[in-house]
C-alpha positions in Angstrom: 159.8 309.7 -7.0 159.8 312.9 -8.7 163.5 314.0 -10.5 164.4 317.3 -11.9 163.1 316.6 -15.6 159.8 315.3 -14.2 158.6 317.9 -16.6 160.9 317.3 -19.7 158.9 314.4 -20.1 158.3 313.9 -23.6 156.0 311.6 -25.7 157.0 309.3 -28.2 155.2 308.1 -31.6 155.1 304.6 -33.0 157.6 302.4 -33.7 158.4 299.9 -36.5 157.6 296.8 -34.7 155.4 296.0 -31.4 156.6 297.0 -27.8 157.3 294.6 -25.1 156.8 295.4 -21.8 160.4 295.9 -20.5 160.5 298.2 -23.7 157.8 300.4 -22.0 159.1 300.4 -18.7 162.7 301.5 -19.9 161.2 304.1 -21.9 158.8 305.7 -18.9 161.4 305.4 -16.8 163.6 307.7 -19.1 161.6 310.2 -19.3 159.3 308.9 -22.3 155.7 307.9 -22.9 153.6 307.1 -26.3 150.1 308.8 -26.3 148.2 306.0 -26.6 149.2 302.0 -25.3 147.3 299.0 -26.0 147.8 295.8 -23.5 146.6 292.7 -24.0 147.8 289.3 -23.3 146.1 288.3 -20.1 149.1 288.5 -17.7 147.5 291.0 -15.0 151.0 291.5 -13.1 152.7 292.5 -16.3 149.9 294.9 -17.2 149.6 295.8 -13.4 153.5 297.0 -13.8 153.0 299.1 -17.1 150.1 301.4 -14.8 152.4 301.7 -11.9 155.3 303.3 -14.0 153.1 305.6 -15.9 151.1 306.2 -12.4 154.7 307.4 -11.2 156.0 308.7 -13.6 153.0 310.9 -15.1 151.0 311.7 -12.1 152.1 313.6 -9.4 150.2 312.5 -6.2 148.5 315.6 -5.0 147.0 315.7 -8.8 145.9 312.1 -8.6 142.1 312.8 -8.0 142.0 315.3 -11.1 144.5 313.8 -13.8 144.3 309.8 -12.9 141.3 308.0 -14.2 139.9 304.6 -14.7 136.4 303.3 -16.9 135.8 300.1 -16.4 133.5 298.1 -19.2 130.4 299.4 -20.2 127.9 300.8 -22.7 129.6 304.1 -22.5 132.8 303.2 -22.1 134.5 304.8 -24.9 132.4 308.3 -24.9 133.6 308.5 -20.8 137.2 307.3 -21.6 137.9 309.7 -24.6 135.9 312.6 -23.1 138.2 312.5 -20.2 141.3 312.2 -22.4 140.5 315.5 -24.4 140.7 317.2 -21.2 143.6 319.0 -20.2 145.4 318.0 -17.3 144.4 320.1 -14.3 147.0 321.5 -12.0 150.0 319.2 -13.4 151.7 318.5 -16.9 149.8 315.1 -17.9 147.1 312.8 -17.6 146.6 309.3 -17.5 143.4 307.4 -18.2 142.8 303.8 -18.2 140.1 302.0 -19.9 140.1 298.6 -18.3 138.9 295.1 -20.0 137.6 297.4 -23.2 136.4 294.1 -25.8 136.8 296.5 -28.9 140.0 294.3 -30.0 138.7 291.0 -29.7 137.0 288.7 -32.0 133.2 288.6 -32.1 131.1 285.1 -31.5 133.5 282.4 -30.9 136.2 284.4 -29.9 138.2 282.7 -26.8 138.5 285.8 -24.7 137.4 285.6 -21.6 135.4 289.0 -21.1 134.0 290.4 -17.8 130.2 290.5 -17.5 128.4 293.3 -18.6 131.1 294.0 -21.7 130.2 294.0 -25.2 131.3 290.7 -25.6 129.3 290.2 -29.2 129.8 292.1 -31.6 130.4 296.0 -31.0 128.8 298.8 -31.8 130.0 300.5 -34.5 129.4 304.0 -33.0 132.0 302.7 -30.3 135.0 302.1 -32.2 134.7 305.2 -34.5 134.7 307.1 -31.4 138.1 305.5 -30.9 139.5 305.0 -33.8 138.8 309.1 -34.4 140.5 309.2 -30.8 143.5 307.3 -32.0 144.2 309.2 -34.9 144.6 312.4 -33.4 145.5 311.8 -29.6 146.0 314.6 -27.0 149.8 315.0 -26.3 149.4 316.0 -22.7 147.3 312.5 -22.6 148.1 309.1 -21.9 145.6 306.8 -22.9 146.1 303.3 -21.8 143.8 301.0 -22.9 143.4 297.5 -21.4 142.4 294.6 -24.1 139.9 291.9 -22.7 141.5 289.5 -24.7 144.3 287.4 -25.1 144.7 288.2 -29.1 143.9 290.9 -30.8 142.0 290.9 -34.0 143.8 292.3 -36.6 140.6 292.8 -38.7 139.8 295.4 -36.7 140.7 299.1 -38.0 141.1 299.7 -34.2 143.5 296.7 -34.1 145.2 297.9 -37.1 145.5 301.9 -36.1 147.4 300.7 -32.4 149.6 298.3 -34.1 150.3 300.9 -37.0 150.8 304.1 -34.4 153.5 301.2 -32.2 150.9 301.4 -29.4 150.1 297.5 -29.1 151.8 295.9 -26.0 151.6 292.0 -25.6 151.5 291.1 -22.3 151.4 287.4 -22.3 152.3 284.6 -19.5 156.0 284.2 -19.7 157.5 280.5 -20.7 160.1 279.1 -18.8 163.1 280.4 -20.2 161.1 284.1 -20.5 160.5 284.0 -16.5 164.1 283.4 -15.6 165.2 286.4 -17.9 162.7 288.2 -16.2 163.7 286.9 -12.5 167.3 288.5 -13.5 166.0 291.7 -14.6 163.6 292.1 -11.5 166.2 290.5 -9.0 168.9 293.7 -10.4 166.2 296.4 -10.4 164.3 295.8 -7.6 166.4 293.7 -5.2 169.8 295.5 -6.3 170.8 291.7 -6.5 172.9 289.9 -9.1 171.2 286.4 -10.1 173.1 284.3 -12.6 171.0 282.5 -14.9 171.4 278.9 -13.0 170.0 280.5 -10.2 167.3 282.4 -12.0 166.4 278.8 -14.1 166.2 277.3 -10.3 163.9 279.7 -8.8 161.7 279.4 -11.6 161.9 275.6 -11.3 161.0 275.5 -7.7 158.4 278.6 -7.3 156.9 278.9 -11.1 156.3 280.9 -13.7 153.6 283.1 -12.4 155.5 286.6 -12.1 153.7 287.7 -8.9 154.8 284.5 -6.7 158.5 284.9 -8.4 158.0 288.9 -7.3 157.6 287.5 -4.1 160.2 285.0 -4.1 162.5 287.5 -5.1 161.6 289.7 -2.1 162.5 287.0 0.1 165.4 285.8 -1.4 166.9 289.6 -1.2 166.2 289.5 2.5 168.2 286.1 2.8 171.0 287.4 0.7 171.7 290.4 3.1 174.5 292.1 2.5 175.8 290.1 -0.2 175.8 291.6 -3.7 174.4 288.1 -5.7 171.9 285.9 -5.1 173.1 282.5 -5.6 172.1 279.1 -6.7 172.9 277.8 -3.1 170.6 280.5 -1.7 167.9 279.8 -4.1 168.1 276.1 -2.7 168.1 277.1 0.8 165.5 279.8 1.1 163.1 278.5 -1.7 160.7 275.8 -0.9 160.1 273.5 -4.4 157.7 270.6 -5.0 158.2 267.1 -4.6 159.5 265.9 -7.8 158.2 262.1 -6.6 154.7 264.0 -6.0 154.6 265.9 -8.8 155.7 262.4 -11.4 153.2 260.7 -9.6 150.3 263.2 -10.7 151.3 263.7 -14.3 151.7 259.7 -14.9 148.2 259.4 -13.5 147.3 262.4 -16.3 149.0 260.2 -18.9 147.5 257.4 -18.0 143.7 258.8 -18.0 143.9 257.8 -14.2 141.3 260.9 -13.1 140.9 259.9 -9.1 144.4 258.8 -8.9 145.4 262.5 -10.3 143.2 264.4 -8.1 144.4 262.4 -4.5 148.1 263.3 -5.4 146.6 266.9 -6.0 145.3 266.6 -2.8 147.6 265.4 -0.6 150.1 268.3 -2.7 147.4 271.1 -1.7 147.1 270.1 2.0 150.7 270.1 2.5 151.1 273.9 1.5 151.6 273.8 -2.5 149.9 277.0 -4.1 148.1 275.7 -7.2 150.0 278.0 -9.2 153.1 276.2 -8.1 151.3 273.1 -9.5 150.0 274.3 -12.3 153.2 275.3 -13.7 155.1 272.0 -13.2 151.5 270.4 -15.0 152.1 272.4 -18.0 155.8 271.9 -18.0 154.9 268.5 -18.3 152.6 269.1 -20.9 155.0 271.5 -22.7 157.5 268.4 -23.1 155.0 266.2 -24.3 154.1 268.3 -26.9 157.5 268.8 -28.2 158.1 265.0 -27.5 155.2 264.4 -30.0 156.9 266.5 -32.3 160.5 264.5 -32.3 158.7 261.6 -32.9 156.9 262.5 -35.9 160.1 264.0 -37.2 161.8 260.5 -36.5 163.9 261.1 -33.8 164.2 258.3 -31.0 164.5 258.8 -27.5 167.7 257.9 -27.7 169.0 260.6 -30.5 166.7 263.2 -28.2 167.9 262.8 -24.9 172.0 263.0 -26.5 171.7 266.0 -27.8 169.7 267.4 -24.5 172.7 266.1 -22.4 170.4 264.0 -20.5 169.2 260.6 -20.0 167.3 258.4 -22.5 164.7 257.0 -19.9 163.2 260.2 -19.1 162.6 260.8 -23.0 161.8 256.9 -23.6 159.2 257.7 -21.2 157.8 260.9 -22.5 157.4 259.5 -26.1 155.6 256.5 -24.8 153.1 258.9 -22.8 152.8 261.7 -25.9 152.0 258.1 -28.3 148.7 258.1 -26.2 147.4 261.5 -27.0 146.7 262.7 -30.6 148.1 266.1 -31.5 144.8 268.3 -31.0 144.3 267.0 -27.5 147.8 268.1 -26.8 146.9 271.4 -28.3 143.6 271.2 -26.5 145.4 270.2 -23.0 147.7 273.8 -23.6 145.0 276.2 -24.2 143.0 274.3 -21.2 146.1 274.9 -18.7 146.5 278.8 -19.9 142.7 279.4 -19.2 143.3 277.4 -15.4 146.2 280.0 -15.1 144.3 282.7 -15.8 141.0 281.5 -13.4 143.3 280.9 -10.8 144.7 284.5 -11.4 140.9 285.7 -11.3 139.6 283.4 -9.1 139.1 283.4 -5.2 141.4 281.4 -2.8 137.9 279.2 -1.7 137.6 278.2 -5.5 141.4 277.3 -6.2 140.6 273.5 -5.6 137.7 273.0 -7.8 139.2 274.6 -10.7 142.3 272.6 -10.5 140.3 269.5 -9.6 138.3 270.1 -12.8 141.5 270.8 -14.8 142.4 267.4 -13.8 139.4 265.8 -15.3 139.7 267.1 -18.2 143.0 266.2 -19.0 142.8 262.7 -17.7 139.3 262.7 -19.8 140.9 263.6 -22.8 143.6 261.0 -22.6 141.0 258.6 -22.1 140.1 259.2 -25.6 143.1 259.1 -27.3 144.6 256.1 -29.8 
């Protein structure tokens, strides 16, 4: 765990533009860490890997009890998180203190984050971010501070907003799209698997199992085992040792969507659930239908025909003769509206229990059945 410049680590200042989280974990596992990070985005995995590294890489475990900490959301949050931070780091080199789901960078009323109960999910005290900003400002050295956004976007009002993004401490940790999951597969397959994965076999897992990172991790792990000895994980393997949807199934559902066919939706969600399909699994293949709607809307407003679509895609006309005709039923803001409703399923699903997986996906289903009900 530990190599012979554990203690040469070093810490780094800002940077001209904002990290991404690959960024962070190369640099942490070279050796370097920045004083202060900011994540937000709502992808828990992603943040959940940031912790790890620094966890490994900055805390020695026989110092964990006195130079790891965590405050969770509350009145005092702040005061407890930067009181800690000012301490030096007992018995060891560094410290590392996590202030989880802190609302400090998120809008006030109206704001779409999703914050847990018992934050400061109005409009926060002033007292609060001075503390931090003053924190920010002048951070310890021998200190890092992570701090844990409860919201999706930050609010670049904010002078704390302003002060991470300025210092290079602002991290987006956002649900990956399609193509942004395979790259990742590739990276993860090579670093944690020791396997190769060419990018038709990363594009195939993430067809079959999702973009949700933590069933991919998973996938991954088995797909190392059924690789062996062998140096590469391959496209055959992928097809072998992966279980995918039913493509039939999973037509079936989203022409019920299109159609504004609600109990016809939900009994093909049904019959998908019983047979073994996580909703996850489902939820991604829903908003990848979604996604091509969307961008199906768009070619048609620019003029472009199924025909001129689907030839410079490579593929067939039908399937984009049919998309156009189902994106012609919903107007543009329900389309919008049906996106920001499938990233906030993702994220209860994420946060949810297993016993409430149906309901919310159920309900996800009536709403966007409902709103295509509506459309002209």
């Amino acid at each position: 765990m530990y190599g012979p410049n554990f203690y040469a680590l070093t810490s780094c200042t800002g940077s001209e533009r904002d990290l991404n989280y690959m960024e962070v974990l190369k640099e942490v596992r070279e050796g370097r860490f920045r004083p202060v990070y900011l994540l937000y985005g709502g992808e828990p995995f992603l943040e959940s890997e940031i912790l790890a590294a620094l966890q490994e890489r900055l805390v020695q475990p026989e110092t964990e009890a006195f130079n790891y900490h965590t405050v969770d959301a509350g009145p005092n949050q702040v005061q407890q998180a930067t009181g800690v931070a000012r301490t030096q780091p007992f018995m060891g080199q560094c410290r590392l203190v996590v202030m989880r789901q802190c609302p400090l960078f998120s809008a006030g009323r109206g704001s779409r984050s999703e914050e847990p109960e018992g934050a400061q999910s109005e409009e926060p005290s002033g007292g609060q971010e001075e503390e931090l900003l003053a924190y920010l400002q002048r951070p310890v050295p021998s200190t890092c501070l992570v701090i844990v956004a409860a919201t999706r976007e930050l609010d670049k009002r904010r002078k704390l907003s302003k002060q991470a993004i300025g210092m290079g401490a602002d991290v987006e940790c956002r649900p990956l799209r399609e193509a942004e999951a395979a790259a990742w597969v590739q990276v993860r397959a090579k670093t944690h698997a020791g396997k190769n994965m060419g990018h038709a076999a990363c594009a195939l897992l993430v067809e079959k199992a999702g973009t949700d990172l933590r069933s991919l991790a998973t996938e991954i792990e088995k797909l190392m085992l059924f690789a062996g000895n062998e140096p590469e994980i391959t496209e055959s393997m992928v097809q072998q040792a992966v279980s995918g949807l039913s493509q039939a199934q999973i037509f079936a559902l989203t022409d019920a969507l299109s159609e504004g066919q609600t109990w016809e939706a939900i009994r093909h969600l049904r019959v998908m659930l019983n047979q073994g399909d996580h909703p996850l699994k489902l939820l991604a293949a829903i908003s990848g239908h979604f996604r091509r709607l969307v961008e199906a809307s768009a070619l048609a407003r620019k003029g472009q025909n199924a025909y001129q679509v689907a030839q410079s895609k490579g593929q067939k006309p039908f399937y984009w003769e049919k998309l156009m005709k189902q994106a012609r039923r919903y107007r543009r803001e329900q389309l919008i509206g049906a996106m920001e409703r499938l990233l906030e399923t993702d994220l209860a699903l994420k946060g949810g229990s297993q016993s409430e997986e149906w309901l919310i996906m159920e309900t996800l289903l009536v709403d966007l059945a409902g709103g295509n009900a509506n459309a002209v």
